[in-house]
C-alpha positions as CSV (number, residue, x, y, z in Angstrom):
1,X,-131.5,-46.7,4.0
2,X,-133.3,-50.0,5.1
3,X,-135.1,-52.8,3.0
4,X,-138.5,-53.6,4.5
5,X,-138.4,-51.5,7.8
6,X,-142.6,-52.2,8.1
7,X,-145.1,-54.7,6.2
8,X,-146.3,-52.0,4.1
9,X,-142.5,-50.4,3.6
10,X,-140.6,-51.9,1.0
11,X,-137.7,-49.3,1.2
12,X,-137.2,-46.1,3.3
13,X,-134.3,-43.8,2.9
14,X,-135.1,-41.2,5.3
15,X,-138.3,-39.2,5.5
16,X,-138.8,-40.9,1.8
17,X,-140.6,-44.4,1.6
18,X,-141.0,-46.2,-1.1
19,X,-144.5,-48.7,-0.2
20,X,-145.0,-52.2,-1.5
21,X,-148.0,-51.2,-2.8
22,X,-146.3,-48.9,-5.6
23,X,-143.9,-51.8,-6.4
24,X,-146.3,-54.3,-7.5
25,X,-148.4,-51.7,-9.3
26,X,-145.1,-50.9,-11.1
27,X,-144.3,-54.9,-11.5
28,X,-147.5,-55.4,-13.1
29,X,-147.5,-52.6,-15.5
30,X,-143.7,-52.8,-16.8
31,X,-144.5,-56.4,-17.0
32,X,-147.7,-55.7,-19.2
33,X,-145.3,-53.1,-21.2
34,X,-142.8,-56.0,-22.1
35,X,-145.7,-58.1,-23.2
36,X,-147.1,-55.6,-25.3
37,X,-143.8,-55.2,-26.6
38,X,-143.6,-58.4,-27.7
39,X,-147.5,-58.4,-29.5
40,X,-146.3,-55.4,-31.6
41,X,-143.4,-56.7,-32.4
42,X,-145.4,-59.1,-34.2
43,X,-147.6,-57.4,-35.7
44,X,-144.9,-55.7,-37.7
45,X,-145.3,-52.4,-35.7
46,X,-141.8,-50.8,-35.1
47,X,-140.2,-51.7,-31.8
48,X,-140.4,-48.1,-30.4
49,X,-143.9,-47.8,-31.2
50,X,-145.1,-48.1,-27.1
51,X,-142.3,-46.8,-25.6
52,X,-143.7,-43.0,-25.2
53,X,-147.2,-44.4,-24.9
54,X,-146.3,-46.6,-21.9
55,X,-144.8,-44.0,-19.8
56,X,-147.7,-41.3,-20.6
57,X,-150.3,-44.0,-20.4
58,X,-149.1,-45.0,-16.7
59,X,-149.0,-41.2,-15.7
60,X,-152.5,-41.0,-17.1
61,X,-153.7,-44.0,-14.8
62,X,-152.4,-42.8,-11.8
63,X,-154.0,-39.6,-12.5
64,X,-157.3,-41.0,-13.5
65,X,-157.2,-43.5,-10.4
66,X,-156.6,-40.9,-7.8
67,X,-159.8,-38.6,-9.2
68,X,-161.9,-41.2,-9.5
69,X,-161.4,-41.9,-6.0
70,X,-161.5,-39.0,-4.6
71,X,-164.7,-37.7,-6.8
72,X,-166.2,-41.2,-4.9
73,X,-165.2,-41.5,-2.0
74,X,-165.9,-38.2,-0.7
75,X,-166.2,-35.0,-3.1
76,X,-166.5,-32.4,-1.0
77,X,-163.8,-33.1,1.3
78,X,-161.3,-33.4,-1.2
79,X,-162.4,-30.8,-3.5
80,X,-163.0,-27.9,-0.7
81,X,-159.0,-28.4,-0.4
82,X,-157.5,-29.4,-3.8
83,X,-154.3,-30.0,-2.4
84,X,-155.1,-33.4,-0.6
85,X,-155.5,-34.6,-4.2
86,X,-151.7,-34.6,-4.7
87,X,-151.6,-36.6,-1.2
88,X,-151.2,-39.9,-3.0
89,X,-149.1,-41.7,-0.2
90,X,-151.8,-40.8,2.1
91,X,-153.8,-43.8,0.0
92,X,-156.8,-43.9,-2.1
93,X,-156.4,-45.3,-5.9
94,X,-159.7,-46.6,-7.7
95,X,-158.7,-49.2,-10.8
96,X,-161.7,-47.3,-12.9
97,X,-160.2,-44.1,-13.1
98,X,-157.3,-45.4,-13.9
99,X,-158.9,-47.8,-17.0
100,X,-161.2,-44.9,-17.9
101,X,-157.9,-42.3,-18.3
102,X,-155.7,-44.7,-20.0
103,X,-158.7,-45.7,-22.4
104,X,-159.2,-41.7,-23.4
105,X,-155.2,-41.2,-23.4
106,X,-155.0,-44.6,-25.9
107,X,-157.5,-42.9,-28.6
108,X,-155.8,-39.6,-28.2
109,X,-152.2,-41.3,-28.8
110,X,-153.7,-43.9,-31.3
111,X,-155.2,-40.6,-33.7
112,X,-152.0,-38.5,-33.0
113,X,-150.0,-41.6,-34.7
114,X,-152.8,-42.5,-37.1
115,X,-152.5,-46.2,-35.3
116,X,-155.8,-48.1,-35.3
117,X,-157.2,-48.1,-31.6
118,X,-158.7,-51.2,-31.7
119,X,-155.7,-53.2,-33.0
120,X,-153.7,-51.4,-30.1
121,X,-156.5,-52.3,-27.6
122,X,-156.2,-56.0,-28.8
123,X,-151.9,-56.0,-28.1
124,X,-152.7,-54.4,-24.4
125,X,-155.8,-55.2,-22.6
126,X,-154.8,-59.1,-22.3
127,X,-151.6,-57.8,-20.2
128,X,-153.5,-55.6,-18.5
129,X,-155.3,-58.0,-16.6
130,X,-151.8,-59.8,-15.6
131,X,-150.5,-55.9,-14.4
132,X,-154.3,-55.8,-12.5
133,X,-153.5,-59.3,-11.1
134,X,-150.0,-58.3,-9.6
135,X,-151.5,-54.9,-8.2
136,X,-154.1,-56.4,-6.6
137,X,-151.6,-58.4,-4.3
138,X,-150.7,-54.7,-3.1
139,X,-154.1,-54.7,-1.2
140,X,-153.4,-57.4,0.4
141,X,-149.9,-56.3,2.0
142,X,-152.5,-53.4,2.8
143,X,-154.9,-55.0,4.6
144,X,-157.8,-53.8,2.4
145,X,-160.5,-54.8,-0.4
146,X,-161.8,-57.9,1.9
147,X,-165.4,-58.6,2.0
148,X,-167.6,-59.9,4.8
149,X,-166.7,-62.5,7.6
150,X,-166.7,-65.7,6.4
151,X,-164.8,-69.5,7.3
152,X,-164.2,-70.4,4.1
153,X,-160.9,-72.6,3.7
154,X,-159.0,-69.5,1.6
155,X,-160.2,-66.6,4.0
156,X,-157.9,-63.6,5.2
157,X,-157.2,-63.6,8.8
158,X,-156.8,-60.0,10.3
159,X,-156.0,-58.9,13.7
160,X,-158.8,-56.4,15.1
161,X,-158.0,-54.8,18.7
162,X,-161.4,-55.0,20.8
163,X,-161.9,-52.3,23.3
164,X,-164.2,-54.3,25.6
165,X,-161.6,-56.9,25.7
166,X,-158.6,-54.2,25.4
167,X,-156.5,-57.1,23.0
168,X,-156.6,-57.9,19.8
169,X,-158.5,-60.6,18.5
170,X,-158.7,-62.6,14.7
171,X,-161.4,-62.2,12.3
172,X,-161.6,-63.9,9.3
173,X,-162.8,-61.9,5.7
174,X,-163.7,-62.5,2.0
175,X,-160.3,-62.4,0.4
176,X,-161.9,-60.4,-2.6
177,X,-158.3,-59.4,-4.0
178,X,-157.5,-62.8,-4.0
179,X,-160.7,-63.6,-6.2
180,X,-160.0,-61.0,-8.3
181,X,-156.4,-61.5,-8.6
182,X,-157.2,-65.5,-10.3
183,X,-160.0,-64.0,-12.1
184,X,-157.3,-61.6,-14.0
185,X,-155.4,-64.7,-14.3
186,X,-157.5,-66.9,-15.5
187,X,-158.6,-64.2,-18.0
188,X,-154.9,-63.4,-19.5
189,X,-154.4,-66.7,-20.4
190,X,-158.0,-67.5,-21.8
191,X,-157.7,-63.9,-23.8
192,X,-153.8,-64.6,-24.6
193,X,-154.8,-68.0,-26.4
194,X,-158.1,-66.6,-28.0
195,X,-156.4,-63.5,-29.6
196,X,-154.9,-66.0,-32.5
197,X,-158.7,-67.2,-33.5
198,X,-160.2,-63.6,-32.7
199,X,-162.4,-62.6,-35.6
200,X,-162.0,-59.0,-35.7
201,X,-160.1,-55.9,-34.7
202,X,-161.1,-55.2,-31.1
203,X,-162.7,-58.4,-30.3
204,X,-160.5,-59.0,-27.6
205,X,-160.5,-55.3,-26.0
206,X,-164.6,-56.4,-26.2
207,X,-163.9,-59.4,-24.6
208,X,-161.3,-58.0,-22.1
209,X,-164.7,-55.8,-21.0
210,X,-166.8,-58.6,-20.7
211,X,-164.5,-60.5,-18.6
212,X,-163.3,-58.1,-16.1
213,X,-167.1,-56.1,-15.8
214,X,-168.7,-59.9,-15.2
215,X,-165.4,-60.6,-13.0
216,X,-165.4,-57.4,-10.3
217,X,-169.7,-56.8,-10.9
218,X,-169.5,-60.3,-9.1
219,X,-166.7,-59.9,-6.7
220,X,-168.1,-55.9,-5.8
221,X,-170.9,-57.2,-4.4
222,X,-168.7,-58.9,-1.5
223,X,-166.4,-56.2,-0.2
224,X,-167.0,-53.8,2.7
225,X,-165.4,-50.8,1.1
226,X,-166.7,-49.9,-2.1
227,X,-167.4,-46.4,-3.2
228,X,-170.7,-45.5,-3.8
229,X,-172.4,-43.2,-6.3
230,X,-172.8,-40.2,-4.6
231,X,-174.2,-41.5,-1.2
232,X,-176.6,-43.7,-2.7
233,X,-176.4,-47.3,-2.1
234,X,-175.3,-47.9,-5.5
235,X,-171.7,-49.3,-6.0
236,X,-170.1,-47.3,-8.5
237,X,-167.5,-50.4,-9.6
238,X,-170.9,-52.3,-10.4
239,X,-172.6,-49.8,-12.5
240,X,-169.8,-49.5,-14.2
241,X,-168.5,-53.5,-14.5
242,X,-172.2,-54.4,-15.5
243,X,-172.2,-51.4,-18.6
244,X,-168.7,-53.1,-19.3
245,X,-170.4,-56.2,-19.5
246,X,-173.4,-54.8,-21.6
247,X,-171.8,-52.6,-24.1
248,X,-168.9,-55.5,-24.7
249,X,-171.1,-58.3,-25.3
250,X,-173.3,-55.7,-27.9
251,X,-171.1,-54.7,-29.8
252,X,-169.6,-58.3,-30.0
253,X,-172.9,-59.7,-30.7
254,X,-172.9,-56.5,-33.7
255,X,-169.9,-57.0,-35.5
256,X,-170.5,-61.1,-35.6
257,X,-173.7,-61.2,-37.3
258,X,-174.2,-58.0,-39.2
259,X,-171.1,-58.1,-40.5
260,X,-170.2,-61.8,-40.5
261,X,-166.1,-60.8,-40.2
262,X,-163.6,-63.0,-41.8
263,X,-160.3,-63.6,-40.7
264,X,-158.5,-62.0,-43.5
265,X,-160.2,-58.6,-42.4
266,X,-157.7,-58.1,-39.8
267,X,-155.8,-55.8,-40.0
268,X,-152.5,-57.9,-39.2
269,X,-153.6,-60.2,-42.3
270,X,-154.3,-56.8,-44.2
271,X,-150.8,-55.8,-43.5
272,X,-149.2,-59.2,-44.6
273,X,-151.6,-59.5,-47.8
274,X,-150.9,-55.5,-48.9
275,X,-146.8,-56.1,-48.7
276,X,-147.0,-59.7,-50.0
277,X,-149.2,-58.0,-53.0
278,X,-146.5,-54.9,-53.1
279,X,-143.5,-58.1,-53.0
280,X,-145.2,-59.2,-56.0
281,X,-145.8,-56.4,-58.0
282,X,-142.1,-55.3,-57.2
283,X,-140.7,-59.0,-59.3
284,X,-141.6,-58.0,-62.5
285,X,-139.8,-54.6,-62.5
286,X,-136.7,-56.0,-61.0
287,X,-136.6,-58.4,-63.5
288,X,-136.3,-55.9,-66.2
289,X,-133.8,-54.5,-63.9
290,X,-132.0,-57.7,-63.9
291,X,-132.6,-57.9,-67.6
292,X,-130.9,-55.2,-68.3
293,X,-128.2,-55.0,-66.7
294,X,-127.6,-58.6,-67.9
295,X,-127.8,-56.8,-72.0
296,X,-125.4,-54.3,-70.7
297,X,-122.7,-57.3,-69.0
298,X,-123.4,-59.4,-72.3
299,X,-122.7,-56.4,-74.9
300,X,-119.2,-55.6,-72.9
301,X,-118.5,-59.1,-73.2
302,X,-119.1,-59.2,-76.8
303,X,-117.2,-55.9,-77.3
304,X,-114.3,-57.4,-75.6
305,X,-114.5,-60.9,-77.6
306,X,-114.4,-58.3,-80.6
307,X,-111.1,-57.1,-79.4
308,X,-110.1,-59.9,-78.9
309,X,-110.9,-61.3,-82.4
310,X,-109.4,-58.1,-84.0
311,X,-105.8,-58.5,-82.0
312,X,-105.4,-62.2,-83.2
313,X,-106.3,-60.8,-87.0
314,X,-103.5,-58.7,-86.6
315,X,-101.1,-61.1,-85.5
316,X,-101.7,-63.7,-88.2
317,X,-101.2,-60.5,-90.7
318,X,-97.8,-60.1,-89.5
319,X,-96.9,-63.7,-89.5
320,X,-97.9,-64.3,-92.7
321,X,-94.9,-61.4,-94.1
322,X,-92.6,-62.2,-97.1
323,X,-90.3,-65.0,-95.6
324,X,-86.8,-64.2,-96.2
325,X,-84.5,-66.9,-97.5
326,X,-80.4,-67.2,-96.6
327,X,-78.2,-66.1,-98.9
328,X,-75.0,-68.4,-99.5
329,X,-72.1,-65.7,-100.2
330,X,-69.0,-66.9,-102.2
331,X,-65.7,-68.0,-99.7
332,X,-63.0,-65.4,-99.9
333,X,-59.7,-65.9,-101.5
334,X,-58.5,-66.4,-98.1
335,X,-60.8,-69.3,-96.8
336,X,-59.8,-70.8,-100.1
337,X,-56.1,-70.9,-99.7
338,X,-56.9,-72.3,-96.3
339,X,-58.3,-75.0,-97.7
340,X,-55.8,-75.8,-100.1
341,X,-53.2,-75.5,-97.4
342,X,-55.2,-78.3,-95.2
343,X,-55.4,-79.9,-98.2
């Protein structure tokens, strides 16, 4: 077994490798889990309540990153032999699928539980972006998702090998993970801070949409290795950021001014004012609980001050019996000559 063997490697035991890539995927997402934890906890959802859902969820994202890619990135190929599929290590994960499958898996999970989605959406997609944030560091250790050549001061220098010149030489790329990874930052803590003024259920899963479609339809446009619909010279990360963007900011625009929400329609605040009103309604009956039990403690009381009374009755009666006066008997004959003899 040995820590770090390559840059890529963060353990190998063996034929088995575990890459760095994987970790900080992992990192992110138990880190979003905790997070989440914490939201629910708060919203007076039981403690358990994400446990199940975070394992299946993750499985579902892996699942629904790998298709994605390979449905993308070359069809055919993959799908003429099914097994390369499983190949995972062999690389190719594509963030969409992965949002798209945990999306569908969270409204399947959130019906099965009768939990609202939106209110779920609203604890998670703010620690999502921190979990996307930490992942996207795994591209770097990669060497991947860099855009064009460019001297700006923050660009990623990689070492090409140049046939003509038979050595290897620096070029200097777009750092797009790095632009995406303080975008996701900068959009936890702007979303983490908003959720306490947000105005309605799901207004911050809307937002979440907004701010990551703007983020990567922006950021896309830079790399050299996007996937493209179908071998058109569409990227499919844009189409799909930019409807993010569209369908977020609709249904935002929706909910504000035909509905005009208030903060009491949360459903937190709905919660709180339903047992608050239940807390109230309960007082009167336990006063008459209390009520009664005090008539109940106050007639044994009197019962025994009763007894009480009738047992110091019963003594006076027998104190006030005839009273029996001494009787002076007559000296004998005896005492008598005794005295006559003192005498």
């Amino acid at each position: 077994m040995s820590f770090f063997p390559t840059d890529k490697t963060f353990l190998q035991i063996g034929p088995f490798s575990i890459q760095w890539y994987a970790v900080l995927i992992l990192t992110g997402a138990y880190l979003a889990y905790r997070l989440s934890q914490n939201n629910a906890r708060k919203a007076h959802y039981p403690s358990d309540i994400l446990a199940d859902y975070f394992v299946f969820v993750l499985w579902c994202g892996i699942i629904g990153a790998r298709l994605w890619y390979c449905v993308f990135f070359d069809f055919n190929y993959y799908f003429s032999q099914p097994l390369r599929i499983l190949k995972v290590y062999e690389g190719g994960l594509a963030i969409h699928g992965g949002l798209v499958a945990g999306v569908l898996f969270t409204l399947w999970y959130c019906r099965r539980k009768n939990l609202s989605f939106f209110r779920m959406a609203d604890m998670i997609m703010p620690n999502v972006l921190l979990a996307q944030a930490i992942g996207r560091w795994g591209n770097f250790v990669n060497q991947e998702a860099y855009g064009e050549q460019t001297t700006i001061f923050c660009r990623m220098g990689l070492m090409r090998y140049i046939p003509d010149l038979k050595d290897y030489k620096v070029f200097y790329y777009h750092p797009c993970f790095l632009y995406e990874s303080l975008w996701n930052i900068l959009g936890f803590v702007i979303l983490h801070f908003y959720s306490k003024k947000r105005k309605f259920d799901g207004e911050i899963f809307l937002l979440y949409l907004v701010w990551y479609g703007l983020g990567r339809a922006l950021i896309e446009g830079l790399r050299t290795d996007s996937l493209y619909f179908f071998g058109s010279n569409l990227r499919v990360s844009q189409i799909l950021a930019i409807l993010c963007v569209i369908v977020g900011l609709g249904m935002i625009l929706y909910v504000r001014i035909a509905r005009n929400p208030e903060p009491e329609d949360l459903w937190v605040n709905r919660n709180l004012k339903a047992a608050e009103e239940a807390r109230v309604a309960a007082v009167p009956e336990k006063l008459a609980e209390e009520e009664e039990l005090y008539d109940e403690d106050f007639s044994e009381a009197l019962e025994l001050l009763k007894h009480g009374s009738s047992l110091d009755d019963e003594e006076e009666d027998v104190g006030e019996g005839p009273v029996v006066e001494p009787v002076n008997m007559p000296d004998s004959p005896d005492d008598s000559d005794n005295e006559n003899k003192n005498e």
